[in-house]
C-alpha positions in Angstrom: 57.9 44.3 -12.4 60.9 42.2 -11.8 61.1 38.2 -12.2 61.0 37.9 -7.9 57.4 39.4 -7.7 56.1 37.9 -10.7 57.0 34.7 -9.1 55.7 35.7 -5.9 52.3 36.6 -7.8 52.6 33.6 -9.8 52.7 31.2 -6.7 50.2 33.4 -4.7 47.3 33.0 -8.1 48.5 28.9 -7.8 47.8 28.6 -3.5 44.1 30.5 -4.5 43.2 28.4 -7.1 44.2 24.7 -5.4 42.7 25.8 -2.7 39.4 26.5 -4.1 39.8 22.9 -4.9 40.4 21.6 -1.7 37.4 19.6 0.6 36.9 21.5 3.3 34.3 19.7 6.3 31.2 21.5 6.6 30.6 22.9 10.2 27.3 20.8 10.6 29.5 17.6 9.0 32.4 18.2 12.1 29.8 19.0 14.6 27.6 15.8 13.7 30.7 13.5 13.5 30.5 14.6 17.8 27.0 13.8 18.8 26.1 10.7 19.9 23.3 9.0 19.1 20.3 9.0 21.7 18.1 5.9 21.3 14.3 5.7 23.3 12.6 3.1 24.1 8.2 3.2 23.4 6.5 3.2 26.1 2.3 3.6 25.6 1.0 6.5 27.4 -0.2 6.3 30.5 1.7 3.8 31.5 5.1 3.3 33.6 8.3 2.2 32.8 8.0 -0.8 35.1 4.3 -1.5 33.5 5.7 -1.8 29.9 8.5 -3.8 30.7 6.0 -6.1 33.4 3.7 -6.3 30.5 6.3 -7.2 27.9 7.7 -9.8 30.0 4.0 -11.7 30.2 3.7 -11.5 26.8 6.8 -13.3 26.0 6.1 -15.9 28.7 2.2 -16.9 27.1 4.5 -17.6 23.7 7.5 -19.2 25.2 7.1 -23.0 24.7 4.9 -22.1 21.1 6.8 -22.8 17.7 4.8 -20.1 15.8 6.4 -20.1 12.6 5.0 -23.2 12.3 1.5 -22.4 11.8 1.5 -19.0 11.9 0.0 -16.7 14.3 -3.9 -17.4 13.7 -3.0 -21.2 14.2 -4.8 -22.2 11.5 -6.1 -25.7 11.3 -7.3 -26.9 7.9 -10.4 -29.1 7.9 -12.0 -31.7 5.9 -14.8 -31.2 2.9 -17.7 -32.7 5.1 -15.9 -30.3 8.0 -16.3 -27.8 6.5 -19.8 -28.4 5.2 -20.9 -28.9 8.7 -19.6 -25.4 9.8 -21.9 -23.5 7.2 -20.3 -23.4 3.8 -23.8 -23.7 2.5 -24.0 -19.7 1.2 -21.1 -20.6 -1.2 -22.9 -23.1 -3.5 -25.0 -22.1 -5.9 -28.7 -21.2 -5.3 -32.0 -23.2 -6.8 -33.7 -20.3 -8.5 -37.3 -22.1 -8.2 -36.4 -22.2 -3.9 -36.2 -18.4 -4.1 -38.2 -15.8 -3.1 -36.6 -12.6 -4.1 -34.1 -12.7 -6.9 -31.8 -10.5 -5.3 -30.9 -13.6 -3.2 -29.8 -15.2 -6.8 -25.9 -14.2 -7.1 -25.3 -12.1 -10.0 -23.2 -14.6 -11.6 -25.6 -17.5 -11.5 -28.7 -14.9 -12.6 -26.0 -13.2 -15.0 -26.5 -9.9 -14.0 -24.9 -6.9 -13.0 -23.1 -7.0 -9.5 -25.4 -3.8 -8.5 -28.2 -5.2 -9.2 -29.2 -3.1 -11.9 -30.6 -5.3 -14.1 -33.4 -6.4 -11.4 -34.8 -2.8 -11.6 -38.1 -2.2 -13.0 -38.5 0.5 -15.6 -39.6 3.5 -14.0 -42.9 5.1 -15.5 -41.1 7.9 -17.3 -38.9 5.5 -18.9 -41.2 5.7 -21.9 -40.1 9.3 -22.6 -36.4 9.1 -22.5 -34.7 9.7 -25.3 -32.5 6.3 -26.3 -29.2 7.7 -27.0 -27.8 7.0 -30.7 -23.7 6.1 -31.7 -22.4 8.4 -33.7 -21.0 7.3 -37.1 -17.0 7.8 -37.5 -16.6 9.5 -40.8 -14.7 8.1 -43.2 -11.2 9.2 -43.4 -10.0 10.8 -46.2 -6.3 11.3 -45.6 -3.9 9.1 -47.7 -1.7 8.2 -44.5 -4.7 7.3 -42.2 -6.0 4.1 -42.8 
């Protein structure tokens, strides 16, 4: 082998190797770089273009003059105490237990029960015969690095 083709070699191993190196765009990178973008517009089913847009258009009109970040959507309007006793706020206050019939009418809280009513449950008549269930005892531990 003279020093011309080992150079010629030499070169020919360097141009495989950078090129290995090289960025080369994917087909799907070039070919999406070229499509342009479609965009839609929602229409509901069953409707027509001219419906949507008719309908669109009446909507905006009914909140035209309407500052609603104001108040909000719901408008809310807050009331007064003696308002708002008037409207019925009665079955938030707590109950007279001597006025009630049923104590399932008695919140839970107020009664201070469970909040499935559990503890207004009778014993059934085979309540007598189940077993009460008994806690186990730990054992003491005898290991020096347990404490």
């Amino acid at each position: 082998m003279n020093t011309s083709t080992a150079t010629l070699l030499l070169i020919a191993l360097c141009l495989a190797v950078t090129s290995s190196f090289t960025v080369v765009p994917s087909s799907s990178a070039v070919s999406a770089r070229r499509v342009t973008t479609e965009l839609f517009e929602y229409i509901p089913s069953g409707m027509s273009k001219e419906q949507w847009r008719k309908m669109k258009e009446a909507e905006k009109q009914k909140t035209a003059g309407k500052n609603l970040g104001k108040v909000g959507v719901t408008s809310f309007k807050s009331r007064s105490f003696a308002e708002w006793q008037k409207a019925g706020g009665k079955n938030l206050f707590p109950v007279d237990p001597k006025k009630v019939k049923d104590p399932k009418d008695i919140p839970y809280m107020q009664r201070g029960g469970a909040p499935d009513d559990s503890d207004l449950k009778k014993p059934s008549l085979f309540n007598k015969w189940k077993k009460e269930v008994k806690e186990e005892k730990e054992e003491p531990k005898k290991n020096w690095w347990t404490f």
